[in-house]
C-alpha positions in Angstrom: -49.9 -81.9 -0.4 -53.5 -82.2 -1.2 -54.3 -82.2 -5.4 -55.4 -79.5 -7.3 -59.0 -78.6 -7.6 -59.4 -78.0 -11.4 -63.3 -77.4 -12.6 -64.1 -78.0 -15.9 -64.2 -74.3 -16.9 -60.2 -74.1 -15.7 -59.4 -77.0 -18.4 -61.5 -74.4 -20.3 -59.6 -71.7 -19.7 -56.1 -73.6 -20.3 -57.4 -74.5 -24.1 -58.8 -71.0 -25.0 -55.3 -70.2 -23.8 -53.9 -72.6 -26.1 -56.0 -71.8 -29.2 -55.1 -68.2 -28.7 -51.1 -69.2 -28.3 -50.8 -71.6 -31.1 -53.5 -70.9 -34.0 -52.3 -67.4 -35.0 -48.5 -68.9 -34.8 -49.6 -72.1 -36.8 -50.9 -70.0 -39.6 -48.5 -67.5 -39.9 -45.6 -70.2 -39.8 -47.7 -72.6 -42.7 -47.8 -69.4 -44.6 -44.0 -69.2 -44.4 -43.2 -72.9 -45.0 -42.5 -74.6 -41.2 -44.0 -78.2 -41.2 -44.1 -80.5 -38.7 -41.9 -80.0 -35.2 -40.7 -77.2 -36.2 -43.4 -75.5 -37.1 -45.4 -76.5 -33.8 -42.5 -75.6 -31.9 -42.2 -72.4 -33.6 -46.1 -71.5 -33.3 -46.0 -70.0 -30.3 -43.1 -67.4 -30.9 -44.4 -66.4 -33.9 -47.8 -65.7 -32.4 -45.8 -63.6 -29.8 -44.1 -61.9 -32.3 -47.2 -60.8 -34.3 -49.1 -59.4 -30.9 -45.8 -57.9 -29.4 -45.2 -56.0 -33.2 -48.8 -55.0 -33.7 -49.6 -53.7 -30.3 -46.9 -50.8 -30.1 -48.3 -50.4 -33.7 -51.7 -49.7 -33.5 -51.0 -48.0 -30.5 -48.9 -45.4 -32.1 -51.6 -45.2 -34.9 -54.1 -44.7 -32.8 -55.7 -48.3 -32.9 -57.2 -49.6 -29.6 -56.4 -52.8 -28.9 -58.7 -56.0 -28.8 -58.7 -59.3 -29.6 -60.3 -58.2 -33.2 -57.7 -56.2 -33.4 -55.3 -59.2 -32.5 -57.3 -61.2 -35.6 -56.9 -58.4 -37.9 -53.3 -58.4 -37.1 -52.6 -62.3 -37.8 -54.5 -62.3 -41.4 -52.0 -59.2 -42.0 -48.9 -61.4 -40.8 -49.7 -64.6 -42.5 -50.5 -62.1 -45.8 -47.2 -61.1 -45.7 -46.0 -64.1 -45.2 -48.2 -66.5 -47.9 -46.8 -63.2 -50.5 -43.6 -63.6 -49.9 -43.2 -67.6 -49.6 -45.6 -68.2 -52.4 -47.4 -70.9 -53.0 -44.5 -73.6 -54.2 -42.7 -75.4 -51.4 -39.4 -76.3 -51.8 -37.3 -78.5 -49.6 -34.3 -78.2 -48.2 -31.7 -80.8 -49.5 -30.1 -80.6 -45.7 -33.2 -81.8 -44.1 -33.3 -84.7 -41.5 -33.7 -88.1 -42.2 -37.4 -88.6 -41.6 -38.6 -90.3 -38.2 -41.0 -93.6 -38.1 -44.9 -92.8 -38.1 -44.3 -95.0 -34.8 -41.0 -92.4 -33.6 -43.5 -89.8 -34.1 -46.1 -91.1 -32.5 -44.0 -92.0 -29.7 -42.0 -88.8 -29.4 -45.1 -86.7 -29.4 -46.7 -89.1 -26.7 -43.9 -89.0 -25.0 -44.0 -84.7 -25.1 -47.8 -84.4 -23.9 -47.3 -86.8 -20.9 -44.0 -84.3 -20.0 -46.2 -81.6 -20.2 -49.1 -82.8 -18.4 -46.9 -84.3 -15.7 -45.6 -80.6 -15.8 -48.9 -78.8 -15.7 -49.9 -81.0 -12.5 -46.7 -80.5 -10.8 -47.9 -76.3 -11.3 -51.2 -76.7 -10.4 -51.2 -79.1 -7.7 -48.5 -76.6 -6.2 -50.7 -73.1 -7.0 -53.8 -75.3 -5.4 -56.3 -73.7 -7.7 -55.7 -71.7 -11.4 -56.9 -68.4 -9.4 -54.4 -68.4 -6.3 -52.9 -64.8 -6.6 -48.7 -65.3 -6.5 -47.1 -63.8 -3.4 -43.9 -62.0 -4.6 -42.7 -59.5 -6.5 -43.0 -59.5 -10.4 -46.4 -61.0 -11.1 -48.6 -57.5 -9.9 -47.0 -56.0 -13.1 -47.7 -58.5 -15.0 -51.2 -58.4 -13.7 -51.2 -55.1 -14.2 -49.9 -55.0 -17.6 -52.7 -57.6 -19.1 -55.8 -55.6 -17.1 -54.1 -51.9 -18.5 -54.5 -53.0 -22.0 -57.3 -54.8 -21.7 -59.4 -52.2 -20.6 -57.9 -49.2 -21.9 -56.6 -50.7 -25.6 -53.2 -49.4 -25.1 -50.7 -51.8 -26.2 -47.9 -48.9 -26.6 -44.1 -50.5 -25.1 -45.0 -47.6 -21.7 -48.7 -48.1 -21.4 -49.0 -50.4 -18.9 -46.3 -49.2 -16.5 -48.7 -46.1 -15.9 -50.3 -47.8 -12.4 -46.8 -47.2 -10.8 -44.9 -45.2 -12.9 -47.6 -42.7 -13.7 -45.7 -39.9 -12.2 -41.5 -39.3 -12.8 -41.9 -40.9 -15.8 -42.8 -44.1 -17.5 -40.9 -47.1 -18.0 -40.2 -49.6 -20.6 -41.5 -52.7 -20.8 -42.2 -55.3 -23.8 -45.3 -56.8 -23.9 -45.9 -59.6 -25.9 -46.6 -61.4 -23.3 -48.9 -59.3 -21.6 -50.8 -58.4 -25.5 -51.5 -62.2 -26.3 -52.7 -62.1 -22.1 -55.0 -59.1 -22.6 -56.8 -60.8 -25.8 -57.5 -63.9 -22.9 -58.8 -62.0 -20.3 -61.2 -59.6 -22.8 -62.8 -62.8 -23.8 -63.1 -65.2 -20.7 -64.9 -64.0 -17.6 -61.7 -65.0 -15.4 -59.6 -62.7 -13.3 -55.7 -61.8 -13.5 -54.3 -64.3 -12.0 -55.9 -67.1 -13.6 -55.2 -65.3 -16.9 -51.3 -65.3 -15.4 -51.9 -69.4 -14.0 -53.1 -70.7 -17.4 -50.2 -69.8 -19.3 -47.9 -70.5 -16.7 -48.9 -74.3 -16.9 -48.0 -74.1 -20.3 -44.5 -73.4 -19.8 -43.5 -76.7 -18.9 -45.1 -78.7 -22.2 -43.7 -75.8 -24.0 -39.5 -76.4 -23.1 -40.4 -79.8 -23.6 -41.8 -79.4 -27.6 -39.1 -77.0 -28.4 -36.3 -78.8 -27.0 -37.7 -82.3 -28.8 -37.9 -80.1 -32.0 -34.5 -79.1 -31.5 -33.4 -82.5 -31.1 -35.4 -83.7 -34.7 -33.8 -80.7 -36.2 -30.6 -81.9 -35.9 -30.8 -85.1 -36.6 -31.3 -86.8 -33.3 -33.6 -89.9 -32.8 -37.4 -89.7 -31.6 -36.0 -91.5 -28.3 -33.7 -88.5 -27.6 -35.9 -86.4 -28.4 -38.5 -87.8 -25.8 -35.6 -88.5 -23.6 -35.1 -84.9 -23.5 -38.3 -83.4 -23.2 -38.8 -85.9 -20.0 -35.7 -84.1 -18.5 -36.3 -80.8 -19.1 -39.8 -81.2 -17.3 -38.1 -82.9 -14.8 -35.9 -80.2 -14.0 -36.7 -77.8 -10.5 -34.6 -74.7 -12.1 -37.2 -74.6 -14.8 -39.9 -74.4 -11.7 -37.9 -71.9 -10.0 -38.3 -69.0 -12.2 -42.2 -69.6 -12.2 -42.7 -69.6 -7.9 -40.0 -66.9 -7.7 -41.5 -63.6 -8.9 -42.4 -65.1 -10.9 -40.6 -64.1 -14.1 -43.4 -65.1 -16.7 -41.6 -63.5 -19.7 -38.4 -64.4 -19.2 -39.2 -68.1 -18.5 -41.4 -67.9 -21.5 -38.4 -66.2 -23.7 -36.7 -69.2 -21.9 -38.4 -71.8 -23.1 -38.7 -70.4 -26.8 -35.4 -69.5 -27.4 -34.2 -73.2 -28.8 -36.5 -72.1 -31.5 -34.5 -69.5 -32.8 -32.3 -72.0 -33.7 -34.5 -73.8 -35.3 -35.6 -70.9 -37.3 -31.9 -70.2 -38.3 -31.6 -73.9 -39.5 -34.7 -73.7 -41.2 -33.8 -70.6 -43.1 -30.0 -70.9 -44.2 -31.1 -74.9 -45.3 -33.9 -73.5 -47.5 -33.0 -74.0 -51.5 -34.7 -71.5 -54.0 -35.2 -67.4 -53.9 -38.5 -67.6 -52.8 -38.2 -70.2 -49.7 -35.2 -68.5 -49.0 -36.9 -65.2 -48.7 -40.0 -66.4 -46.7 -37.8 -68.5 -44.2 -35.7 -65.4 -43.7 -38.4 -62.9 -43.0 -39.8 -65.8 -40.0 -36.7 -65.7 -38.8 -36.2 -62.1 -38.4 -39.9 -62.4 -37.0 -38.6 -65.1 -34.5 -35.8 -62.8 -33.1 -38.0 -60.0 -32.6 -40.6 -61.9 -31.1 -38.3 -62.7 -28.5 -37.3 -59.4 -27.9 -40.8 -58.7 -27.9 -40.8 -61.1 -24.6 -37.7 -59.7 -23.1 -35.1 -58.2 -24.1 -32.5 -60.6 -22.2 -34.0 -62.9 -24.9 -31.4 -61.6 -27.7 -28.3 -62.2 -25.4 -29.6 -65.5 -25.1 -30.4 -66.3 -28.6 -26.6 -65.2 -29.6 -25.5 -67.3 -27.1 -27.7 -70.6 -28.3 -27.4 -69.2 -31.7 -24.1 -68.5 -32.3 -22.1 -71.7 -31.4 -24.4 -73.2 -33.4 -22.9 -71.5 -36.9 -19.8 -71.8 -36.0 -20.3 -75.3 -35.8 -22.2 -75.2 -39.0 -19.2 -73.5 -40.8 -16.8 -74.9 -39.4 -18.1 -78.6 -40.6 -18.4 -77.2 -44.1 -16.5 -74.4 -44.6 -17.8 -73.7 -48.2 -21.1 -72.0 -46.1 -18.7 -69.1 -45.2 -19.5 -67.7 -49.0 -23.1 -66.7 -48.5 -24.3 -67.5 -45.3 -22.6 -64.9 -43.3 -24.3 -62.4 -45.0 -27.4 -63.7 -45.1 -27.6 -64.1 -41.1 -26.3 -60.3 -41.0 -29.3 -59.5 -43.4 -31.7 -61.4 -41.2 -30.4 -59.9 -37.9 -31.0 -56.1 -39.6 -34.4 -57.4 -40.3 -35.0 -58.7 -37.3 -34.1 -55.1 -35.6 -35.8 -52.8 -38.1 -39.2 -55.1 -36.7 -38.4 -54.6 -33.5 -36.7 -50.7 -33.5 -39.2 -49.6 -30.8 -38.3 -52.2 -28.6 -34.6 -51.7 -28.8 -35.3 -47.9 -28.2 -37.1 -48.9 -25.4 -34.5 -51.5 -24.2 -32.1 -48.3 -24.4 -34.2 -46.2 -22.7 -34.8 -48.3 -19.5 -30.9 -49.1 -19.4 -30.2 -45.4 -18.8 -32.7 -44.5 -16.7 -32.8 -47.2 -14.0 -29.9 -48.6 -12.1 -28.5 -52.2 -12.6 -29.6 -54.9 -9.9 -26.6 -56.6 -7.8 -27.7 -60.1 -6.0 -25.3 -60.6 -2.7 -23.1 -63.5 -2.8 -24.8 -66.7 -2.1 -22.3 -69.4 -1.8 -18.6 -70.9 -2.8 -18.0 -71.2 -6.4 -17.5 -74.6 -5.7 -20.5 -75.2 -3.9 -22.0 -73.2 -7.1 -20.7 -75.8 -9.6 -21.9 -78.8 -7.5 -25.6 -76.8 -7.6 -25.1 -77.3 -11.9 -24.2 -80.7 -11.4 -26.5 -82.3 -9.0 -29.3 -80.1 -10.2 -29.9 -79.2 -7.1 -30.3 -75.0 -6.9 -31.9 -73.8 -4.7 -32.6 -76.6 -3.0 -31.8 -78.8 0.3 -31.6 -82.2 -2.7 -30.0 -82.9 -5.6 -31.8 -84.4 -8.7 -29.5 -87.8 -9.0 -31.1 -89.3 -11.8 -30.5 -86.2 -13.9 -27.0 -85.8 -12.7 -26.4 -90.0 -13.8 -27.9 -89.3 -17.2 -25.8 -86.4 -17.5 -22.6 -88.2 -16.6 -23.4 -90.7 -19.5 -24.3 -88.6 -21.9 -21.4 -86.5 -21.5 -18.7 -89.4 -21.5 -20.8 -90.1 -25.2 -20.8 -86.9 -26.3 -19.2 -87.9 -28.9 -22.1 -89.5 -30.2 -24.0 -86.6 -30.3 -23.9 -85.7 -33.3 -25.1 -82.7 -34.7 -26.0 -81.1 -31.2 -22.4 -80.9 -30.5 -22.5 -77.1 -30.3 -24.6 -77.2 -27.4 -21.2 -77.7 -25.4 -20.6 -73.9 -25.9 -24.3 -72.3 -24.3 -23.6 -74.9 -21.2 -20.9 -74.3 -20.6 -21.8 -69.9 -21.2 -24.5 -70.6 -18.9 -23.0 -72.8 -16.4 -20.1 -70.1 -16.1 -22.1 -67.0 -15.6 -24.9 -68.9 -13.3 -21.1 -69.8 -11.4 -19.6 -66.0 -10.7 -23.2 -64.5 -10.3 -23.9 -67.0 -7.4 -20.2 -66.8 -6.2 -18.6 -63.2 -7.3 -19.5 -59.5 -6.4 -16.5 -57.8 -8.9 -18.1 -55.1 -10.8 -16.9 -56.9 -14.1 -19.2 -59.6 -12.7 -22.1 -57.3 -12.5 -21.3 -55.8 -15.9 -21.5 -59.1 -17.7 -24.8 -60.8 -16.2 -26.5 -57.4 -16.2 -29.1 -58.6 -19.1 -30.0 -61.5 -17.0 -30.3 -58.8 -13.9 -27.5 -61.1 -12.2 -29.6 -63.6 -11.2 -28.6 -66.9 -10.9 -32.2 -68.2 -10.9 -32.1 -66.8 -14.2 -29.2 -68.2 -15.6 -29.9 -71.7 -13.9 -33.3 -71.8 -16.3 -31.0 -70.8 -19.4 -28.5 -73.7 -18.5 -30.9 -76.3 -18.0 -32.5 -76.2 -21.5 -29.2 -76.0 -23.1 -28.2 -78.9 -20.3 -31.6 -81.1 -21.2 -30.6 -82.7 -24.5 -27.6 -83.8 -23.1 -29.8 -85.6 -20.3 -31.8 -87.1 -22.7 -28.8 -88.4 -24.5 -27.6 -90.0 -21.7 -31.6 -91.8 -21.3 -31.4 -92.8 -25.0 -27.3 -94.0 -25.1 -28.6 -96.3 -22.1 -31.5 -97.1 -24.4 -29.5 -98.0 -27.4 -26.8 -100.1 -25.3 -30.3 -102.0 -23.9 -31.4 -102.6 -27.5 -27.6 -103.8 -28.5 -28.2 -106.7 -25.9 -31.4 -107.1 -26.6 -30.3 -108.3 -30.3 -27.4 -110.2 -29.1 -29.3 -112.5 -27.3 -32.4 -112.5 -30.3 -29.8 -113.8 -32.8 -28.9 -117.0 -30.1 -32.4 -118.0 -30.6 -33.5 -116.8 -34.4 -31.9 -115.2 -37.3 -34.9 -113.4 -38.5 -35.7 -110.0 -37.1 -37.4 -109.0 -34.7 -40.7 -107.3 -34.8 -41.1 -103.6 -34.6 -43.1 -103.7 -31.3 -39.7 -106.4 -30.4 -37.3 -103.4 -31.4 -39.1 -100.6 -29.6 -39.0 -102.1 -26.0 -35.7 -100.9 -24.8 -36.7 -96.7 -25.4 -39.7 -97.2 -23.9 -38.8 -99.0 -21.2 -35.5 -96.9 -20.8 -37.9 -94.3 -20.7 -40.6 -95.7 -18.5 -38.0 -96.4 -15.9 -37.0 -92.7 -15.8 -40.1 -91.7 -15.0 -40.2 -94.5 -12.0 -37.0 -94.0 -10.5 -37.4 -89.7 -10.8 -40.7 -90.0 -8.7 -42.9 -89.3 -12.1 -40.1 -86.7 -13.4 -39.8 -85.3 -10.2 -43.6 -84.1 -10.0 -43.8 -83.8 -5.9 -40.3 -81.9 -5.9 -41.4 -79.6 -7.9 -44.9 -79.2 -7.1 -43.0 -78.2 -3.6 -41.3 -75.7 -5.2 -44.5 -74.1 -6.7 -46.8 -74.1 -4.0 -44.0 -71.9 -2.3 -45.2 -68.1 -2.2 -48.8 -68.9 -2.6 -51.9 -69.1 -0.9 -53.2 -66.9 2.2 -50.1 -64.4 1.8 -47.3 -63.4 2.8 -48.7 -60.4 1.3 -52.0 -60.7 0.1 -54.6 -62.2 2.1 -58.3 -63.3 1.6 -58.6 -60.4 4.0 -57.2 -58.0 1.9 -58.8 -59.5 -1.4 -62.5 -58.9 0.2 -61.3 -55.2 1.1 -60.4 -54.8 -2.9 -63.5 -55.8 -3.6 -65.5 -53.4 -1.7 -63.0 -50.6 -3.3 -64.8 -51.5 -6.5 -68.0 -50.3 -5.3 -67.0 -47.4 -3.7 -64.5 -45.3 -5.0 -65.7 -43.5 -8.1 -63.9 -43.8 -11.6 -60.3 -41.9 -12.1 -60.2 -41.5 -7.8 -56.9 -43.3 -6.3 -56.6 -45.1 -2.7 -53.8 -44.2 -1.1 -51.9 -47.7 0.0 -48.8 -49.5 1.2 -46.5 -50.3 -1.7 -45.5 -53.7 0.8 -48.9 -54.9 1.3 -51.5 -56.7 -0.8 -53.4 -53.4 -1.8 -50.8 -53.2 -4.6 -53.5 -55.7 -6.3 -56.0 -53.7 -6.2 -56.0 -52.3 -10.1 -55.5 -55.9 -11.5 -57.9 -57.5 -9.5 -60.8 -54.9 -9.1 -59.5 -52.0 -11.6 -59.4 -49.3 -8.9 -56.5 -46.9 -9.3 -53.8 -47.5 -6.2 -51.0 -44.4 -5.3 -48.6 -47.3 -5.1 -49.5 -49.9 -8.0 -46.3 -51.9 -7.5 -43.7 -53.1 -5.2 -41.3 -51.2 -7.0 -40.9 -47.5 -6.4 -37.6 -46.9 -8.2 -37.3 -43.3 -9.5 -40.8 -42.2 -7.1 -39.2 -40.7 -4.0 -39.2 -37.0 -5.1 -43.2 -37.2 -7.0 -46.1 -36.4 -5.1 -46.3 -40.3 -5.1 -42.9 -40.4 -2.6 -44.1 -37.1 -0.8 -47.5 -39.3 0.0 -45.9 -42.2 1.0 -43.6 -39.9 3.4 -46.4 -37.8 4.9 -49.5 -38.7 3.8 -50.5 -38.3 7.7 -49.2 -34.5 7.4 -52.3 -34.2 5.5 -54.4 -32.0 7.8 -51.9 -29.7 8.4 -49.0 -29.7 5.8 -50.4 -27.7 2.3 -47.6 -29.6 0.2 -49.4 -32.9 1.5 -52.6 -31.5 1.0 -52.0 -30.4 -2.5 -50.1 -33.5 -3.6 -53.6 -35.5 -2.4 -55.3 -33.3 -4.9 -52.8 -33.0 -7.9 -53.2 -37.1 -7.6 -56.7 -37.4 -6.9 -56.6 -39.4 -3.8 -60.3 -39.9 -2.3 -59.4 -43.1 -0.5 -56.9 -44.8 1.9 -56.5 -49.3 1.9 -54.3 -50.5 4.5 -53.5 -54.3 5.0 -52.3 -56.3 7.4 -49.3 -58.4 5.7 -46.0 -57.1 3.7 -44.2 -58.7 1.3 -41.4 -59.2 2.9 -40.9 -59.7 6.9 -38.0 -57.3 6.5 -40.9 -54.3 5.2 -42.5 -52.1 7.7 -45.3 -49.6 7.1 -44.8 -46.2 5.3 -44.1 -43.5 7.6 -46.7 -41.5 6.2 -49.9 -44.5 6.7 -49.0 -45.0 10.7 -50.7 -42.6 12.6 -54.0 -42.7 11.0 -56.3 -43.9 13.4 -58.1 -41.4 14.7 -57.6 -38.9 12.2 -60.4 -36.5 12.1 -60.1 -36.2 7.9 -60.5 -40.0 7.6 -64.0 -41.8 8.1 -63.7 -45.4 8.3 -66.0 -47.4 5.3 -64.5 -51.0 6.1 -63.1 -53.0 8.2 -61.9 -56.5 8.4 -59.5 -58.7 10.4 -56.9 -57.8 7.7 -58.0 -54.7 6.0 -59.5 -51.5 6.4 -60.8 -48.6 4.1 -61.2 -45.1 5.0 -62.8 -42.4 2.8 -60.7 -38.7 2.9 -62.8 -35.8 4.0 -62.6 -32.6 2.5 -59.8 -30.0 4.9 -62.4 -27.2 6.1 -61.6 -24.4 4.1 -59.6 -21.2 5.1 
């Protein structure tokens, strides 16, 4: 596989995405007290939070969105939240011990090479930061970011409007695609990169949150880096980033550890006013992830959770206060986010659940979890050895015990999605859409800390015999440098014996569903380009919902009949009756009206589908020779006619 070619002005683009992730999060989070891990684990949550609030907001007042808007927006946020905290900070007498200048340093190395390795493994599979993603989800997304770029509407059923237009719009939230729109308004790049340069993100991400999970409760800098090295490593993390790919959800993914986080943070705060401001960033936390996706709040309860019962069950005392200070949190945390929860209950009643076939033996399932090996012809050994040993020490896990209980939740649904077909089993994984490439994400970042245990118990055992056999030869200590050998060389072999975590694996795994189709083509990408220069403002193309052409609004901004591969509640709009019979045009009236009810000035019809199982829409086959078409383009893999006027009478 031949490396990435990454220009300057892509590492460009990766750092405005960055800035624009982190900074508003990083201010609104000092505001409210976070420091340290937590607070740059937090950062990014909170910055979806704020754009995923204010969007709807402004929408609804009126406001057009912008990136002003957006920094207009954060001051607001972190006002709120400096008022509220105030200016003292107290700290929490349950705090961590503190880490070595030298764990930090180490621990945060040890997070940005997991993350770069990451980012490579993405891009060298993607080829370059602008390859367009062949499958289903990421037009939407596309979609979503170009929509509320261009037309400032941030409202929770804006962007749905280039499918969905007709019959009804859908719900959709849209932090994601908010903080995407404020990228693409400033950089010259198209959607796709704008979708690329956060994707590579995602990897670094898991990693910090998961080692701030680790420093949270108590764990060592080497399990910390330990774990972030493994979670990296991991292809199910990969897997829900080629496959669709499910950008928000693998983002809510990768945030929701910080929820936890959060939760600590605020229930260990001492004093009124730190109590107040870490409660309000917690209710700001949950929303944000709902903000992301709604399957988000299942999978905080589920992190969240086991994680106070654990708490109170340790000291029971808690049970006085605490209780009711999570419920008062959680009513918070909905009253932010009401519009997305009446959204959330909106879409639930008006489209039907999704039911994956059977895929395989239970038992074959539960070997998948524990060779780390979904959806793939190999298992990830190394993982699955670290994972043995740090599950015969759980024990000495310490305060990361609860994570036992979102495994094992995880584990089990990933088990009867991949394995059952009972409508109970559909009823229980419909959040997660019953897909087991969902809930095999979710299970290995509650599975990564134990990996990393298992890298630092090795480590510790190393360092045990490396001070056995010091004391034969000197009582005096040894020197700090001495002492830190065994982590990093515990860890340095990791990264040999997994192949660099695993970076050619999954850089396989990425690369799958890109390039020169199966759906959109360079072919089809010059076609959408000439559409730009032809078809006049407000006029739609009539297309094929299973070919490229579906790009051609977030690539070129032209309006398409079909803006999506998705045409669930179309078939009986003018949009379905088109799709049926657009060739009827010259003769059938209904056609011919439904054509001008919709605007339609314009017909794109490429050469490759989506799927080898799609064929063309009845309506688009006979159209050659059509005496109410006049052919404007024409490529190997596209062509563009222009609709004629009918004659009239």
């Amino acid at each position: 596989m031949p490396p990435p070619e990454v220009g300057f002005s892509d590492v460009a683009l990766i750092g405005f995405y960055i800035a624009t992730l982190w900074i508003p999060g990083l201010l609104a989070g000092t505001a409210a007290g976070l420091r340290g891990w937590t607070l740059a684990a937090a950062a990014p949550l909170l910055t979806y939070a704020i754009a995923g609030l204010a969007g709807p907001w402004t929408t609804s007042l009126g406001i057009r969105w912008s990136p002003l808007v957006f920094v207009v927006a954060t001051i607001v946020f972190v006002g709120v939240l400096f008022a509220v905290r105030g200016r003292r900070r107290t700290a929490s007498s349950d705090q961590p011990p503190p880490w070595s200048t030298r764990a930090q340093i180490g621990a945060g190395l040890m997070v940005g090479i997991a993350a770069a390795v990451g980012a490579y493994a993405i891009l060298r599979g993607i080829h370059r930061i602008t390859t367009i993603p062949q499958d289903w989800d990421a037009v939407f997304h596309a979609d979503g970011i170009r929509w509320i770029a261009q037309t400032g509407d941030a409202g929770l059923f804006g962007m749905s409007q280039i499918n969905w237009y007709e019959g009804g719009a859908i719900f959709y939230p849209n932090a994601y695609h908010v903080v995407g729109s404020a990228v693409f308004s400033i950089t010259s790049y198209d959607t796709p990169a704008i979708l690329n340069s956060q994707t590579v993100l995602l990897p670094g991400m898991a990693a910090l949150t998961l080692a701030a999970l680790v420093r949270r409760m108590g764990g060592t800098a080497v399990h910390a880096a330990a774990t972030a090295a493994a979670v990296v490593a991991s292809s199910s993390l990969y897997d829900m980033l080629w496959r669709g790919p499910l950008l928000p959800f693998a983002t809510g993914v990768v945030l929701t550890p910080v929820f936890v986080l959060l939760l600590a943070e605020f229930l260990d705060s001492r004093g009124v006013r730190a109590r107040l401001g870490s409660g309000v960033t917690l209710s700001l936390g949950a929303a944000g992830l709902l903000c992301i996706h709604p399957a988000m709040l299942f999978g905080a309860v589920v992190f969240g959770l086991p994680y106070l019962v654990w708490r109170w069950a340790r000291q029971p005392r808690r049970l006085h206060a605490e209780p009711l200070l999570v419920a008062g949190a959680a009513v918070a945390g909905l009253a932010l986010s009401f519009q997305q929860i009446r959204g959330s209950l909106y879409s639930a009643a008006s489209f039907p659940a999704v039911d994956w076939p059977v895929v395989s033996s239970w038992r074959r399932a539960v070997f998948e979890l524990a060779t780390f090996g979904h959806a793939a012809d190999t298992v990830q050994v190394w993982l699955t050895v670290l994972a043995v040993v740090g599950v015969v020490l759980y024990w000495r896990l310490g305060e990361l015990r609860w994570l036992a209980a979102p495994i094992i939740a995880f584990g089990f649904l990933f088990v009867i999605t991949a394995s059952f077909d009972a409508p109970w089993v559909q009823a229980v994984t419909r959040p997660w859409w019953n897909d087991r490439f969902r809930l095999a994400g979710l299970f290995v970042v509650a599975a990564a800390p134990i990996v990393g245990h298992g890298l630092a118990q090795l480590s510790e055992a190393a360092a045990w015999l490396l001070r056995r056999l010091m004391r034969r030869f000197s009582d005096r200590t040894p020197p700090a440098l001495l002492r830190a050998l065994p982590a990093v060389a515990a860890l340095i072999v990791f990264v040999a014996v997994s192949h660099v975590l695993y970076v050619g694996r999954n850089a396989s795994k990425m690369s799958q569903n890109t390039g020169e189709g199966p759906a959109v083509s360079s072919g089809e990408v010059a076609a959408m380009a000439q559409l730009r220069h032809i078809v006049p403002p407000g006029v739609r193309v009539m297309n094929d919902r299973y070919d490229g052409s579906v790009w051609m609004y977030a690539l070129d901004g032209v309006l398409p009949v079909a803006g999506h591969y998705d045409a669930t509640n179309l078939g009986e709009t003018d949009i379905g009756l088109l799709e049926r019979s657009f060739d009827l045009y010259g003769t059938d009236p209904e056609v011919a009206d439904a054509v001008r009810r919709l605007d339609v000035g314009y017909v794109m019809i490429g050469q490759g589908f989506l799927r080898a199982d799609n064929v063309r829409a009845p309506g688009l086959v006979n159209l050659a020779g059509q005496p109410w078409l006049r052919e404007v383009f024409r490529n190997p893999q596209a062509v563009i006619y222009q609709v004629l006027p009918l004659p009239q009478g």
